[in-house]
C-alpha positions as CSV (number, residue, x, y, z in Angstrom):
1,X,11.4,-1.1,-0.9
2,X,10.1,1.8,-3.8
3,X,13.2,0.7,-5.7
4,X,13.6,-3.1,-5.2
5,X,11.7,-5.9,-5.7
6,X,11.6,-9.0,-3.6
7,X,13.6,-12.2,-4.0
8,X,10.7,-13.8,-6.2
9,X,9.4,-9.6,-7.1
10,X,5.3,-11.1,-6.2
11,X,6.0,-10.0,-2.1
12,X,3.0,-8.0,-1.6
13,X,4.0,-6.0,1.6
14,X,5.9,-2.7,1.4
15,X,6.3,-0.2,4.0
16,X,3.7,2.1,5.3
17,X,5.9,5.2,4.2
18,X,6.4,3.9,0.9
19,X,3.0,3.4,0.5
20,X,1.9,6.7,1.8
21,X,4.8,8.5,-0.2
22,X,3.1,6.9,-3.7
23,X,-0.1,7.8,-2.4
24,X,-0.6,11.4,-4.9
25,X,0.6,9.0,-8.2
26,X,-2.0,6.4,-7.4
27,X,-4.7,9.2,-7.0
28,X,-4.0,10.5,-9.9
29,X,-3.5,7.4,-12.3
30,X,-7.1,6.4,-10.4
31,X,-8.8,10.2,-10.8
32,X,-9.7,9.8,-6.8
33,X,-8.5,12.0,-3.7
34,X,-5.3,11.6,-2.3
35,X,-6.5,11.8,0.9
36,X,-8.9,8.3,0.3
37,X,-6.0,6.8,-1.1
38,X,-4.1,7.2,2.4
39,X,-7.0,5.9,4.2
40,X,-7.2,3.2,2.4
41,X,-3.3,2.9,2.6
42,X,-3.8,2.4,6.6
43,X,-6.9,0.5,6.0
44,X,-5.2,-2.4,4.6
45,X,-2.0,-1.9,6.4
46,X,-1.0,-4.6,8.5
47,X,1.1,-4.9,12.1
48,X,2.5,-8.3,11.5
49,X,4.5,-7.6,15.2
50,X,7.6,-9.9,16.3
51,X,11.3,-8.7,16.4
52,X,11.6,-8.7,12.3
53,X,8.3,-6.2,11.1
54,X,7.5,-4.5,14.1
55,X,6.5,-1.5,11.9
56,X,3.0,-1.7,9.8
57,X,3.3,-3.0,6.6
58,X,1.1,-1.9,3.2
59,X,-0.1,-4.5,1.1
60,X,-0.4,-3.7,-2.4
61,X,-2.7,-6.4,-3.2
62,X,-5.3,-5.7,-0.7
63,X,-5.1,-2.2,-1.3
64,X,-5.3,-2.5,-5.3
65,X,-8.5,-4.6,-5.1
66,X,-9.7,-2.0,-2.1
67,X,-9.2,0.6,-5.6
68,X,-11.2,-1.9,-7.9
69,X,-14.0,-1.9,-5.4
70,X,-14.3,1.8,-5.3
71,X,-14.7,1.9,-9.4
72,X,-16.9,-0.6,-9.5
């Protein structure tokens, strides 16, 4: 999912490891810890459950507006 948009490229979910993995390039393109940005990162995760996403999911949206809060 770091490589590949979705069918429409707006899908806001990607996993929890891709997330976490950009987690150091978002700190630093924001000037803020790393380790906030994973908190947020699981903050604004989701479990959206069932047989097809039974992992967490990140939501970029929600956590890019979680970042706009912060610099405000």
């Amino acid at each position: 999912d770091l490589v590949a948009a979705s069918g429409g490229g707006l899908d806001p979910d990607i996993s929890l490891a891709g997330a976490l993995y950009q987690a150091e390039r978002v700190a630093t393109a924001r000037h803020i810890s790393p380790d906030l940005v994973r908190k947020l990162v699981r903050d604004t995760a989701s479990a959206p459950g069932g047989v097809f996403a039974p992992e967490p999911i990140g939501n970029v949206l929600e956590l890019n507006l979680a970042l706009d809060r912060l610099a405000q």
